[in-house]
N, C-alpha and C positions, 0 to 999 in steps of 0.2 A: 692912529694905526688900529687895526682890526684883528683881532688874530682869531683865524679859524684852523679846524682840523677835520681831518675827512679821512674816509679810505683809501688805503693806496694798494686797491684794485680795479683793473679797467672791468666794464662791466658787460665788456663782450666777453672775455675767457677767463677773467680776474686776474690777469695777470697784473704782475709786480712793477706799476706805473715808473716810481721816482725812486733810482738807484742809488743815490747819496745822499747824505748825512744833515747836509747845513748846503745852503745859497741861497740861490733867488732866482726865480723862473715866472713866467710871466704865463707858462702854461705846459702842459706833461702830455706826450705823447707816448704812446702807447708803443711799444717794440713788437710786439707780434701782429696784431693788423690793421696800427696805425690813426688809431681812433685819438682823439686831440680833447682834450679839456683844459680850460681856461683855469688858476689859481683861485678858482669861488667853488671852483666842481663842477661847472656848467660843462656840458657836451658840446664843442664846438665846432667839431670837422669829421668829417668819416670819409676814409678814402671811395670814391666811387658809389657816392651815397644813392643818387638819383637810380643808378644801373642795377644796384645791388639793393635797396631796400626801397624804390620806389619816391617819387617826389612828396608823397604825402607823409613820409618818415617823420613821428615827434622827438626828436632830440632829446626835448626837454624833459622827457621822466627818464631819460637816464646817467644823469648827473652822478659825482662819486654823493655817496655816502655822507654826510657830514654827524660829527656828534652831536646826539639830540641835547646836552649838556654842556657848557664850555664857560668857565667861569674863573676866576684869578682871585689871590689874597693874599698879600703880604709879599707880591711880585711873583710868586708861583701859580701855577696856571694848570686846572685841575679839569680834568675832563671825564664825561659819563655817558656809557653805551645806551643807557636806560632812560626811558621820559618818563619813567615814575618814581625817579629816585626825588629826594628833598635837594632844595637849591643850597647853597654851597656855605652859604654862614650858618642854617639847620644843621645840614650834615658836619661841617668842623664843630659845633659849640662851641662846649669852653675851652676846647683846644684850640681857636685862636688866641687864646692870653697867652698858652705856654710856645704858640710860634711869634708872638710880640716879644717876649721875653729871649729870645734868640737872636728875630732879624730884625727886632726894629731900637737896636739901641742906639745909632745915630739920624739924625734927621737926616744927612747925607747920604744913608741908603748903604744897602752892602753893594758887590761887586764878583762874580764868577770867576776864577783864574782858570779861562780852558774847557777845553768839552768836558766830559764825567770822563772820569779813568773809568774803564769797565770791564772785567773779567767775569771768567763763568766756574762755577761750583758745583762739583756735582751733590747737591743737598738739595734737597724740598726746600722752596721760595716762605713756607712758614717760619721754618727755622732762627733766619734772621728776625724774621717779625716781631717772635715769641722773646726773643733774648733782648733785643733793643726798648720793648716794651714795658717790662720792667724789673730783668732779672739783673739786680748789684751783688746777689751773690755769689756769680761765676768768678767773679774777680781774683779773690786771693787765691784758687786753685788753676783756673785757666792761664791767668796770669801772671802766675806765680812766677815764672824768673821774668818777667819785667819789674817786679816789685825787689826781688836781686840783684838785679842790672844798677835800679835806681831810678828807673822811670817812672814809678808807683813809691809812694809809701809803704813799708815795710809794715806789713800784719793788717793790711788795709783794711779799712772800717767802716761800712757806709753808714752813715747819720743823718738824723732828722734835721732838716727838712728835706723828706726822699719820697715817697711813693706814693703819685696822685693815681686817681683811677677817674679817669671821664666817660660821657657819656659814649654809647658808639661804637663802644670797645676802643679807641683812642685811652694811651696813657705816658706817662712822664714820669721820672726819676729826677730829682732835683738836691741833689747832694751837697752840703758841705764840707769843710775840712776834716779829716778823723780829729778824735783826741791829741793832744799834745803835738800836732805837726804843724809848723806855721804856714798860713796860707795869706797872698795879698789882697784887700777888698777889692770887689768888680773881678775877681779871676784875673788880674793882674793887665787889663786893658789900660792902653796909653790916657794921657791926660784929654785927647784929641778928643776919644769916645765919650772918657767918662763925663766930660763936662758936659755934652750936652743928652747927656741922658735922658732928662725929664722931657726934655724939648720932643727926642726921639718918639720915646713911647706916651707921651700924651699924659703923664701923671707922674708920681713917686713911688708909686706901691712898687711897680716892676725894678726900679732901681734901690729900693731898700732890701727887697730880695737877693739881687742879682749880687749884692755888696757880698754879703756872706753865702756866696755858693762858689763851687769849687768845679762843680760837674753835671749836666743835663744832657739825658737820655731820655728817648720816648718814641713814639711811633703814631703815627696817624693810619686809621683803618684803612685799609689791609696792609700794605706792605709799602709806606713811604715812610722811612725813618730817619732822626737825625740822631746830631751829638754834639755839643758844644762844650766844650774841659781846659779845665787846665792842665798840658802833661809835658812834660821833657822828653826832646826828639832822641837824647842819648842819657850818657850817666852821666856826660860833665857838663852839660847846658840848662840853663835854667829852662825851668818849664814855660809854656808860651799855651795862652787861649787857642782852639780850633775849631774850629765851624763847619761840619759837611754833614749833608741829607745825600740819603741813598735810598735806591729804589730797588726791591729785590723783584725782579722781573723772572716770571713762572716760563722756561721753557718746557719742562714734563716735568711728571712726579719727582724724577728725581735727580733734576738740574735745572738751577736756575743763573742767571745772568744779571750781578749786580752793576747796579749804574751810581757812581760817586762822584757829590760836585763839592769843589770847594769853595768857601764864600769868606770874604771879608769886609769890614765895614772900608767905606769907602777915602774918608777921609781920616785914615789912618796915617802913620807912617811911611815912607817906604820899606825902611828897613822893618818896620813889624811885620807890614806884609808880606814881606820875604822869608822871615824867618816863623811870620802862622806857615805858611804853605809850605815849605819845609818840615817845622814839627809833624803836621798831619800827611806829606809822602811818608814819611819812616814810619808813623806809628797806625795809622789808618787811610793809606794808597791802597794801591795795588798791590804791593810789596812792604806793605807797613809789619812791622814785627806782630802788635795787636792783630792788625787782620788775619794774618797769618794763624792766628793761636784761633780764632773763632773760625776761620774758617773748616781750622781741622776738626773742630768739636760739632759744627755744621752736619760736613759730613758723612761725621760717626752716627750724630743720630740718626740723620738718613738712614744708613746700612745699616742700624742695630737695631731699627725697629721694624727692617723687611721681612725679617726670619718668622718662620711657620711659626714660630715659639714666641720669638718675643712681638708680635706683631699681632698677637692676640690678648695682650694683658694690659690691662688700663694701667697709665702713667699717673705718678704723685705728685698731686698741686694742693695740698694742702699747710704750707706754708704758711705763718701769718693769721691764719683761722684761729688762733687763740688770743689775738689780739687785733679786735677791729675798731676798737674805739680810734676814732677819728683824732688829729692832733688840732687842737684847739689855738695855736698861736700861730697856723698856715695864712700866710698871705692870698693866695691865689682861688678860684675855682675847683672843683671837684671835690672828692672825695680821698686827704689825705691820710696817711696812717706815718706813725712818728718812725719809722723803721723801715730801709732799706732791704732788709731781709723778708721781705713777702712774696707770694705769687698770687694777692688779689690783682693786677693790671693782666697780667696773664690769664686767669680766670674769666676777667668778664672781658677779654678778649677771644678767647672760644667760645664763648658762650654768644659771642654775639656774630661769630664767623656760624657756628651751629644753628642758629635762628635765620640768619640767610638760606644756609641748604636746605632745612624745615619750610620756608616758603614759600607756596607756587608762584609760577610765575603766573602771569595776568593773563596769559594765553593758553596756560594748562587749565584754567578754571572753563573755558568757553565752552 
């Protein structure tokens, strides 16, 4: 199978080619003046071609658009407007160990339940980025009555092993249990998964990790983020693993439109699988109680930093800046620090969104 992507503008008036979602077409005509392209992008019919643009008409330079970039890893499928960006294991680095450590713990492979739930926020598409990235410390305030409820540990605590920073401005939260709360190893995955762990991910390291973690957060540059936790859908349910990557899609400054998939391994249970996908509607859907509480915090920063006032004073990211010694017993890649309470992933993630805007592009220089 081949998978391409293109514009889905005609390139007589740009109009809006292919009006749904998901199928299978074997070629996209155009609703305003009928112009036909085949599913590679080739130009393949114009009404009245001969009459109207002459027999000697080339077709062929005006194919849709395709991306100059289109590349996959770890079954997601990453695509780039730009032929000068770096090919696609460059640009993730070492953040492909910390997406192995999420979807590749069975050799069975995960599986999608359903298109992405998607709603819209009115907040800046940063927002999300910057929090998924690597802030553990909104938790016991943001969250605060789910830690009441009982969904959360009471005076929740983020511990080492927690906050890589990688290259790219990509970063990862990698949490264990707090103090004195008991947590099960593997985040409490069926025997199905955990057995074949090593098989999944190619070694032991990721599964000696994954034993004593609780919680992974992180974000891939710019705005594809996931989360993998262990959490309880209510107060009387035990807690259950959950798995979704979201995409915070930039409609304007200051709305954006997130896109949530849900994932589970493959050969799991059924009844796990019912009851992952369950945990993560209540607490991270559409309507999840969590989403809910970030969303509102979303967007107040939006609105609290439009004002003539506050929308000129530089924000605190100095977090963490008194202790950067690196933790020395991390299993993984990057650059970890023993403490969930920082905003280095945050830091050299503006800094590397800042180093984009700073750059001309190849055609400003001509």
């Amino acid at each position: 199978m081949t998978i391409r992507a293109m514009s889905n503008s005609c390139r007589h008036r740009g109009t809006l080619l292919c009006r749904t979602e998901s199928g299978n077409e074997s070629a996209f005509q155009c609703p305003y003046h009928g112009w036909t392209y085949r599913n590679n992008g080739d130009l393949i019919a114009i009404p009245a071609q001969q009459a109207v643009y002459g027999a000697a008409f080339d077709k062929s330079r005006l194919g849709l658009r395709a991306l100059p970039m289109l590349d996959s890893y770890a079954g997601l499928v990453f695509g780039c407007v730009s032929d000068e960006a770096p090919g696609l294991d460059e640009y993730l680095g070492d953040m492909r160990w910390y997406i192995d450590l999420m979807m590749k713990k069975s050799p069975a492979g995960l599986e999608a339940w359903g298109a992405p739930q998607r709603w819209v926020i009115d907040a800046n598409w940063k927002t999300g980025a910057d929090n998924f990235v690597g802030d553990g410390y909104h938790t016991v305030m943001t969250h605060r009555s789910m830690c009441e409820l009982g969904l959360l540990p009471p005076d929740n605590v983020a511990v080492s092993p927690a906050h890589v920073s990688l290259s790219g401005g990509h970063g990862a939260g990698v949490l264990g249990a707090p103090p004195g709360i008991p947590a099960p190893p593997y985040m409490g995955y069926p025997e199905e998964v955990v057995s074949g762990l090593s098989e999944g991910y190619g070694d032991d390291v990721h599964g000696e990790l994954l034993k004593r973690t609780m919680f992974i957060h992180g974000n891939v540059f710019p705005n594809l983020s996931f989360l993998n936790a262990f959490i309880a859908k209510d107060g009387q349910s035990m807690p259950m693993p959950i798995l979704t990557l979201r995409q915070w899609r930039p409609l304007d400054a200051a709305r954006m439109e997130v896109w949530s998939w849900f994932f589970v391994e493959r050969n799991a249970p059924e009844e796990f699988k019912q009851q992952s996908f369950e945990t993560y509607v209540r607490t991270f859907g559409v309507g999840g109680v969590f989403e809910q509480d970030d969303a509102e915090i979303f967007q107040a920063i939006t609105k609290g930093t439009r004002g003539e006032l506050a929308g000129g004073v530089e924000l605190n990211l100095e977090m963490g800046l008194d202790n950067l010694a690196p933790d020395p017993t991390w299993l993984g890649p990057g650059r970890p620090l023993a403490s969930g309470y920082a905003e280095q992933n945050q830091r050299e993630y503006w800094k590397q969104y800042f180093d984009y805007l700073a750059t001309p592009r190849r055609d400003e220089n001509v």
